[in-house]
MARZA-442890 format. One record per residue: residue number from 1; residue in one letter; z negated, x, y negated of N, C-alpha, C, O in turn. Coordinates in nm, 2 decimals. Atoms other than C-alpha are relative to their C-alpha. Example, Ala and Ser with C-alpha at 12.3 -4.5 7.8 and 13.67 -1.06 7.14 Angstrom:
BEGIN
<atom num="1" residu="A" n_w="0.00" n_u="0.09" n_v="0.12" ca_w="-0.78" ca_u="1.23" ca_v="0.45" c_w="0.00" c_u="0.09" c_v="-0.12" o_w="-0.07" o_u="0.19" o_v="-0.12"/>
<atom num="2" residu="S" n_w="0.00" n_u="-0.09" n_v="0.11" ca_w="-0.71" ca_u="1.37" ca_v="0.11" c_w="-0.08" c_u="-0.08" c_v="-0.11" o_w="-0.09" o_u="-0.03" o_v="-0.22"/>
END
This chain:
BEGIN
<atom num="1" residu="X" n_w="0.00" n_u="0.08" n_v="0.12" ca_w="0.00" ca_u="0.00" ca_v="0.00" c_w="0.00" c_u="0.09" c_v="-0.12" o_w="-0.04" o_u="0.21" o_v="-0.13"/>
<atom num="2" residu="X" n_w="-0.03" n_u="-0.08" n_v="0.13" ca_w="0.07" ca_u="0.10" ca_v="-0.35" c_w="-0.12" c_u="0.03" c_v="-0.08" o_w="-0.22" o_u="-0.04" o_v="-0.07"/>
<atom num="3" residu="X" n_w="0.12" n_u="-0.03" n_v="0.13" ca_w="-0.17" ca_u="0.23" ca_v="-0.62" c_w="0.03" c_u="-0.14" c_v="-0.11" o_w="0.14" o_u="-0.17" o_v="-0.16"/>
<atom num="4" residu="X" n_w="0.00" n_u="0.08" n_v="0.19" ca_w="-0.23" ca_u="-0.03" ca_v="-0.92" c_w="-0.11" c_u="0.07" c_v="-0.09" o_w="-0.22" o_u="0.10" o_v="-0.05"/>
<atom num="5" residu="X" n_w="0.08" n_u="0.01" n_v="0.11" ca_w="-0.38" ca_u="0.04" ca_v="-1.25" c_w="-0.02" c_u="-0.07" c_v="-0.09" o_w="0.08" o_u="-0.14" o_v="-0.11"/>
<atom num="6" residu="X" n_w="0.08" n_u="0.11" n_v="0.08" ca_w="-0.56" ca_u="-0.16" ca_v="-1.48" c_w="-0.08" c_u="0.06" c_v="-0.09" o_w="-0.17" o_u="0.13" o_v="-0.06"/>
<atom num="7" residu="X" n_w="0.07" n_u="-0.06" n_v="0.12" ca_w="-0.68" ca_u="-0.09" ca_v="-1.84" c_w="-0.14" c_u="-0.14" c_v="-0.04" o_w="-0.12" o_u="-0.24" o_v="-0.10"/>
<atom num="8" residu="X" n_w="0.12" n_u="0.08" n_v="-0.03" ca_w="-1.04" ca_u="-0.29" ca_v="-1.80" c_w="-0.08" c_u="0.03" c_v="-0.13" o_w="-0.03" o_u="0.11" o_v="-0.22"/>
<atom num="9" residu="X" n_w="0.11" n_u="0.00" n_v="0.05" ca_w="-1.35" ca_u="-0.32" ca_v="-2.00" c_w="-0.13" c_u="0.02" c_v="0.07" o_w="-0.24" o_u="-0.01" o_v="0.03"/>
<atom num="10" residu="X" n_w="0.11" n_u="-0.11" n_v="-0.07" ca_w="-1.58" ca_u="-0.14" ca_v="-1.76" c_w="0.00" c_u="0.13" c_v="-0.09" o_w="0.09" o_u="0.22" o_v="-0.12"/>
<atom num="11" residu="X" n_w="0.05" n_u="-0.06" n_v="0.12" ca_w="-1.74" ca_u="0.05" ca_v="-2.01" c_w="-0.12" c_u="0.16" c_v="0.06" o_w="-0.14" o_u="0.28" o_v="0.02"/>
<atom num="12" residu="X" n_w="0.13" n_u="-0.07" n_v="-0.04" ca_w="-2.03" ca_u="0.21" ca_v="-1.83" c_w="-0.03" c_u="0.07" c_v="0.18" o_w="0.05" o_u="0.06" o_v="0.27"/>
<atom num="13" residu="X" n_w="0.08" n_u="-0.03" n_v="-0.13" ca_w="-2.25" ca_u="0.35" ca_v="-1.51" c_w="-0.04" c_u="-0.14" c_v="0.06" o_w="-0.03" o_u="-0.16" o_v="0.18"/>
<atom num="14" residu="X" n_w="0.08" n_u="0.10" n_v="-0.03" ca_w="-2.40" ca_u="-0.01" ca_v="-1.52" c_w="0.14" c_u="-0.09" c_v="0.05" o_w="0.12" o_u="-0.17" o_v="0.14"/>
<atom num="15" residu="X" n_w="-0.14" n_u="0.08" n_v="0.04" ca_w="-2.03" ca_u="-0.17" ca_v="-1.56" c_w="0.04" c_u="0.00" c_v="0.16" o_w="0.08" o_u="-0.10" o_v="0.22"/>
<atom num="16" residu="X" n_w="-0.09" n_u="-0.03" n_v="-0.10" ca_w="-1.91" ca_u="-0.01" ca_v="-1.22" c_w="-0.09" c_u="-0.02" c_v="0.11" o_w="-0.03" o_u="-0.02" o_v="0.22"/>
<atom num="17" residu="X" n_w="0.08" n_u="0.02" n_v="-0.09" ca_w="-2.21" ca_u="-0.06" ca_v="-1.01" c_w="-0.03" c_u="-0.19" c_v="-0.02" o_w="-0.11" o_u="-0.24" o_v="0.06"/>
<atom num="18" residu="X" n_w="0.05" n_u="0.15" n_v="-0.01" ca_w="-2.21" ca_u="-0.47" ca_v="-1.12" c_w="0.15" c_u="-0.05" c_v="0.08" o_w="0.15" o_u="-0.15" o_v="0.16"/>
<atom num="19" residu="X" n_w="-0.08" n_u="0.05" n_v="-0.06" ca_w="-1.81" ca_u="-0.48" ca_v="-1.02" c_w="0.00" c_u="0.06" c_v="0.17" o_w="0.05" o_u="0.00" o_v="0.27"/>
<atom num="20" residu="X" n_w="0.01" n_u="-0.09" n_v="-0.15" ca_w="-1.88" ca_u="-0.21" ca_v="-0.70" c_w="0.02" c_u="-0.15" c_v="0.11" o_w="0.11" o_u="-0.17" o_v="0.19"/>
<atom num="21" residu="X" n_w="-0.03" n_u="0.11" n_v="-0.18" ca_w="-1.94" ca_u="-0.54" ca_v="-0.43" c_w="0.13" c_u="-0.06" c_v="-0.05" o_w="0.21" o_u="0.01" o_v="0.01"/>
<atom num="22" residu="X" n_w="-0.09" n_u="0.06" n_v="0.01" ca_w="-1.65" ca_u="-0.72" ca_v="-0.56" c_w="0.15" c_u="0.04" c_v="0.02" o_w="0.23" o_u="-0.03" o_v="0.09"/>
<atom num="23" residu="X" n_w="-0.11" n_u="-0.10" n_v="-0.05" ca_w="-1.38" ca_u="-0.46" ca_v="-0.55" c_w="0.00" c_u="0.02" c_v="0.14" o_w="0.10" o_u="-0.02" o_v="0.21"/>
<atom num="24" residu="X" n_w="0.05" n_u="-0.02" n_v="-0.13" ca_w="-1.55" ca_u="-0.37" ca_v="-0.22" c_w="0.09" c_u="-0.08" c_v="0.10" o_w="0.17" o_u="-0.06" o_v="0.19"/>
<atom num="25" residu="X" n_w="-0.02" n_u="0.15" n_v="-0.08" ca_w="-1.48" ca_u="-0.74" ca_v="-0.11" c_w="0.17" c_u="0.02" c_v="0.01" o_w="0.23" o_u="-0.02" o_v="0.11"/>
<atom num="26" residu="X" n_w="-0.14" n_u="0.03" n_v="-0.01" ca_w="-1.12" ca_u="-0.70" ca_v="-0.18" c_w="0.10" c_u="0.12" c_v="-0.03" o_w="0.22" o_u="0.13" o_v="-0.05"/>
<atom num="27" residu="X" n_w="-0.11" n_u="-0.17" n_v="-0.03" ca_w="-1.01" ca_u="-0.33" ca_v="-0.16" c_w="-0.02" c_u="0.12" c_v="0.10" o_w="0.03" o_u="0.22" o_v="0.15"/>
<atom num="28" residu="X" n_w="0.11" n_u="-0.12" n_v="-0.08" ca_w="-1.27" ca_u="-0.19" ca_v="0.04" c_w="-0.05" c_u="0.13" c_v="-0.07" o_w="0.00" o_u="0.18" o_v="-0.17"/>
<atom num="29" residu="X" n_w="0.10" n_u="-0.12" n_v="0.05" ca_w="-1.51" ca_u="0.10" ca_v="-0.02" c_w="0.09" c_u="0.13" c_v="-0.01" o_w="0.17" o_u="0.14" o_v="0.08"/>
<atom num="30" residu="X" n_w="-0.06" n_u="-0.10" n_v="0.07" ca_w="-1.36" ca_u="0.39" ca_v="-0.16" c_w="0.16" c_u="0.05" c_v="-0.03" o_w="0.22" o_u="0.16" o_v="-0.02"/>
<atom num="31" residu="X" n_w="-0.13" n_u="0.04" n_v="0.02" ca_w="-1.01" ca_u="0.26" ca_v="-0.24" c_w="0.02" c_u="-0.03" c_v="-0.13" o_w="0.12" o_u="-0.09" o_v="-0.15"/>
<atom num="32" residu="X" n_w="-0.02" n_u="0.07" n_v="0.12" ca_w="-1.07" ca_u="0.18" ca_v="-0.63" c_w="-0.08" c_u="0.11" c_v="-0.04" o_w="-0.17" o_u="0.15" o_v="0.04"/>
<atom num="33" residu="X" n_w="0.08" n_u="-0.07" n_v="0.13" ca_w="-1.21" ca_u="0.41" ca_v="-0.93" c_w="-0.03" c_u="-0.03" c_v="-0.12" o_w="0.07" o_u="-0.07" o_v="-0.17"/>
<atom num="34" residu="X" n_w="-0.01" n_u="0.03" n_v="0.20" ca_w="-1.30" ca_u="0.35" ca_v="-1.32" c_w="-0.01" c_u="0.12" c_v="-0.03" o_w="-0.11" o_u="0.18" o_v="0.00"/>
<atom num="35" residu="X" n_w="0.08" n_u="-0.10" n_v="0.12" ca_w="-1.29" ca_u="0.62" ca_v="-1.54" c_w="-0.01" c_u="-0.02" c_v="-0.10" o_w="0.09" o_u="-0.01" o_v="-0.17"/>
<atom num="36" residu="X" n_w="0.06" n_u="0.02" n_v="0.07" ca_w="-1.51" ca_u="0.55" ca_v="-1.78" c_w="0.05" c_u="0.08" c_v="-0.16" o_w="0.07" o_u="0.02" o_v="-0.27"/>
<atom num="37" residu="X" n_w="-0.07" n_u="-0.05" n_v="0.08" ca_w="-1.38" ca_u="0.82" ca_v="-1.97" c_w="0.12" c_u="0.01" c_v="-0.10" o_w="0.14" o_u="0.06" o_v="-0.20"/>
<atom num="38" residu="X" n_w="-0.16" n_u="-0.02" n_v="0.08" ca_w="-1.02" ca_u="0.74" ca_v="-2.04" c_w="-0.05" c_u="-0.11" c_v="-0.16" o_w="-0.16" o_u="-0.17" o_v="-0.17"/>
<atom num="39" residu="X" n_w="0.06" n_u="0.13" n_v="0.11" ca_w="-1.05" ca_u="0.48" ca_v="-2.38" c_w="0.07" c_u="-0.10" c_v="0.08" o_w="0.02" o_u="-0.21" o_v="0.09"/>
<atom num="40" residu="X" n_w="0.00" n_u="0.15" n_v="-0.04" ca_w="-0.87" ca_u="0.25" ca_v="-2.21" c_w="-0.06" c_u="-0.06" c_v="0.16" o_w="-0.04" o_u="-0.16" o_v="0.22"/>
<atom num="41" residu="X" n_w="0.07" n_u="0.06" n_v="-0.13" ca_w="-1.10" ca_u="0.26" ca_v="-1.90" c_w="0.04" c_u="-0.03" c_v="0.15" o_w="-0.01" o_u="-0.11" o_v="0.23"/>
<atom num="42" residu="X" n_w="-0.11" n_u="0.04" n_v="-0.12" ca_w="-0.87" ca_u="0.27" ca_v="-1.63" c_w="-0.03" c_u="0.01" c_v="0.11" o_w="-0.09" o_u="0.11" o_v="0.15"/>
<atom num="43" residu="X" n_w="0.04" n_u="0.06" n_v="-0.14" ca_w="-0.92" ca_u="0.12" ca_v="-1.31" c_w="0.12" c_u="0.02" c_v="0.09" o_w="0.21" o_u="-0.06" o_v="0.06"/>
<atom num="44" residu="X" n_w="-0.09" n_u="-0.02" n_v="-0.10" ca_w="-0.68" ca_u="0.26" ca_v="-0.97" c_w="-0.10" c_u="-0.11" c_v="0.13" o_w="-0.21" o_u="-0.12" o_v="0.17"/>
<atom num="45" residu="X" n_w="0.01" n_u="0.01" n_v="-0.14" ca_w="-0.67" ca_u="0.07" ca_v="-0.68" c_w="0.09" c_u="-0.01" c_v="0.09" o_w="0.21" o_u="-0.02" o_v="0.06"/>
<atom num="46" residu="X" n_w="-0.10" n_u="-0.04" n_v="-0.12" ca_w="-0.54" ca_u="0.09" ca_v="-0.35" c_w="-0.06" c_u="-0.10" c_v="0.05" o_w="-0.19" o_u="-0.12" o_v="0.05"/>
<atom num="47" residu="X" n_w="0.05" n_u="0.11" n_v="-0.14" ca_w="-0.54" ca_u="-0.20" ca_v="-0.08" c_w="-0.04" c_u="-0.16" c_v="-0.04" o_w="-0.12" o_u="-0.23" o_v="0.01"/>
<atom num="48" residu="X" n_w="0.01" n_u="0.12" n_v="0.03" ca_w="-0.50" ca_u="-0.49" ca_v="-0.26" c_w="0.05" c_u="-0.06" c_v="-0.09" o_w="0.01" o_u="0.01" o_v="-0.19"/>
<atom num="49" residu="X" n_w="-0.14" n_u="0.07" n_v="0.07" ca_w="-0.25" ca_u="-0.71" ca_v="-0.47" c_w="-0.11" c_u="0.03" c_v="-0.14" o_w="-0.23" o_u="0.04" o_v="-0.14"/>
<atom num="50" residu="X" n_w="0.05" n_u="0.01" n_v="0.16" ca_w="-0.30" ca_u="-0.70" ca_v="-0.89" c_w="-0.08" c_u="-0.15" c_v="0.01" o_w="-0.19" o_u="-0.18" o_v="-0.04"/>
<atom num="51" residu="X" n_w="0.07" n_u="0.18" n_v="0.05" ca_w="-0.39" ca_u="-1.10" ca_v="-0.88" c_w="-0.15" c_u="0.06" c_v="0.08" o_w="-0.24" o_u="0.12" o_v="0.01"/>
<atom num="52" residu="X" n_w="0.16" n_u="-0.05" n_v="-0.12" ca_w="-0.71" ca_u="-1.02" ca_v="-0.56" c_w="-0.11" c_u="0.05" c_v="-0.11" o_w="-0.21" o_u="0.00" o_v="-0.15"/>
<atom num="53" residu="X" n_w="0.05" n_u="-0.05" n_v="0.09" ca_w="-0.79" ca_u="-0.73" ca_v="-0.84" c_w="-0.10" c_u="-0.08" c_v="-0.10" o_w="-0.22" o_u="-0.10" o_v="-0.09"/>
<atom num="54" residu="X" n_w="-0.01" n_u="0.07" n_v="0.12" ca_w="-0.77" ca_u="-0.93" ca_v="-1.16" c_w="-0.13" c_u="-0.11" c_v="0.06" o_w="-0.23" o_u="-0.12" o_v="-0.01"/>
<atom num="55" residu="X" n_w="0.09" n_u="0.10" n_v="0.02" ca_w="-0.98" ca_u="-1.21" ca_v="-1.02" c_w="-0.17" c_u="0.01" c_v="0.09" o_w="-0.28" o_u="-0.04" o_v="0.07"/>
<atom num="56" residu="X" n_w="0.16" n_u="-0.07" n_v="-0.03" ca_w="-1.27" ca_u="-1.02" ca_v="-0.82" c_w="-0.06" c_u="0.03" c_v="-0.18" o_w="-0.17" o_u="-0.02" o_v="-0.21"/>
<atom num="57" residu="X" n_w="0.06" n_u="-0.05" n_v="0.10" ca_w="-1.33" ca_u="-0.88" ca_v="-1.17" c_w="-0.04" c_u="-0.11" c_v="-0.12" o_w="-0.13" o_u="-0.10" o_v="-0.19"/>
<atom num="58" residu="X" n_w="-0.01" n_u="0.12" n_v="0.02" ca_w="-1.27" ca_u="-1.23" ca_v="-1.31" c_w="-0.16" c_u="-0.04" c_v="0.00" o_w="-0.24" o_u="-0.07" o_v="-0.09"/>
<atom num="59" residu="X" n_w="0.10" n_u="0.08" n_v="-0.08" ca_w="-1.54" ca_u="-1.35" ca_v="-1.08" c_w="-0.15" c_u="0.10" c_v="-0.05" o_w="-0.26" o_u="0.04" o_v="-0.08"/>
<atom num="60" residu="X" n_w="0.07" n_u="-0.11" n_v="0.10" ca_w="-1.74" ca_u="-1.02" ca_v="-1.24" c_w="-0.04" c_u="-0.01" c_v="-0.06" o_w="-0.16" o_u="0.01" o_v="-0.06"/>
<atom num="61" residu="X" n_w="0.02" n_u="0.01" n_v="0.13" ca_w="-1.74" ca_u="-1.09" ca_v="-1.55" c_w="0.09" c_u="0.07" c_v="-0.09" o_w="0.06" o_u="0.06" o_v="-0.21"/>
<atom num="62" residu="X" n_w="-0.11" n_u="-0.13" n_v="0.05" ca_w="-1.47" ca_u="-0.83" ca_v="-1.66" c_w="0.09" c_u="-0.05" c_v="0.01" o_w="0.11" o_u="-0.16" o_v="0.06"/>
<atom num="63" residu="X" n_w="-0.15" n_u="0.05" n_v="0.00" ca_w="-1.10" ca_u="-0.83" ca_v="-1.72" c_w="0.07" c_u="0.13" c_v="0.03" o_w="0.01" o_u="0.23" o_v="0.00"/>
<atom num="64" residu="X" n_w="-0.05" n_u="-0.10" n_v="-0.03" ca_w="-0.84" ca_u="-0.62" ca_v="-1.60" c_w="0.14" c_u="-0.04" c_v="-0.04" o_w="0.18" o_u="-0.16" o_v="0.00"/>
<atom num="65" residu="X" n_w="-0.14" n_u="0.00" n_v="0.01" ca_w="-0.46" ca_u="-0.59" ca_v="-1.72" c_w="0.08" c_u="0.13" c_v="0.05" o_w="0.07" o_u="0.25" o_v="0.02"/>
<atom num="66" residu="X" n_w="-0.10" n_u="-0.12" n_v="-0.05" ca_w="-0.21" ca_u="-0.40" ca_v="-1.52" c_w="0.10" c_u="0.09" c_v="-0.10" o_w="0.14" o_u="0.03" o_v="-0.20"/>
<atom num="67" residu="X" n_w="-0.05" n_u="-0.07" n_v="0.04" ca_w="-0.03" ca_u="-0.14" ca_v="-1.65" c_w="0.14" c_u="0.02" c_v="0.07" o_w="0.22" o_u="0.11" o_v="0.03"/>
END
């Protein structure tokens, strides 16, 4: 499966441990990253469609737009 990215509003340490089960749920465990660092926050994942993405984080509380 393909990489997606996503310029999010995970912001933080706290940000990525409240979306961690949800991604989990729909990419599996160590198939997605945030870096916090970039400004636009960018979120890879692997192992699961943009929509799956978009609405785990949805369900979050966060937003994610593909790039």
């Amino acid at each position: 499966m393909e990489k997606l990215t996503f310029k999010t509003n995970i912001k933080c340490g706290g940000c990525v441990a409240t979306v961690t089960p949800y991604l989990n749920k729909v990419a599996g465990e160590n198939n997605w990253q945030v870096d916090t660092q970039d400004p636009n926050k960018l979120l890879t994942v692997e192992g699961a469609t943009a929509q799956q993405v978009k609405e785990a984080l949805q369900e979050a509380g966060y937003k994610a737009e593909p790039l």
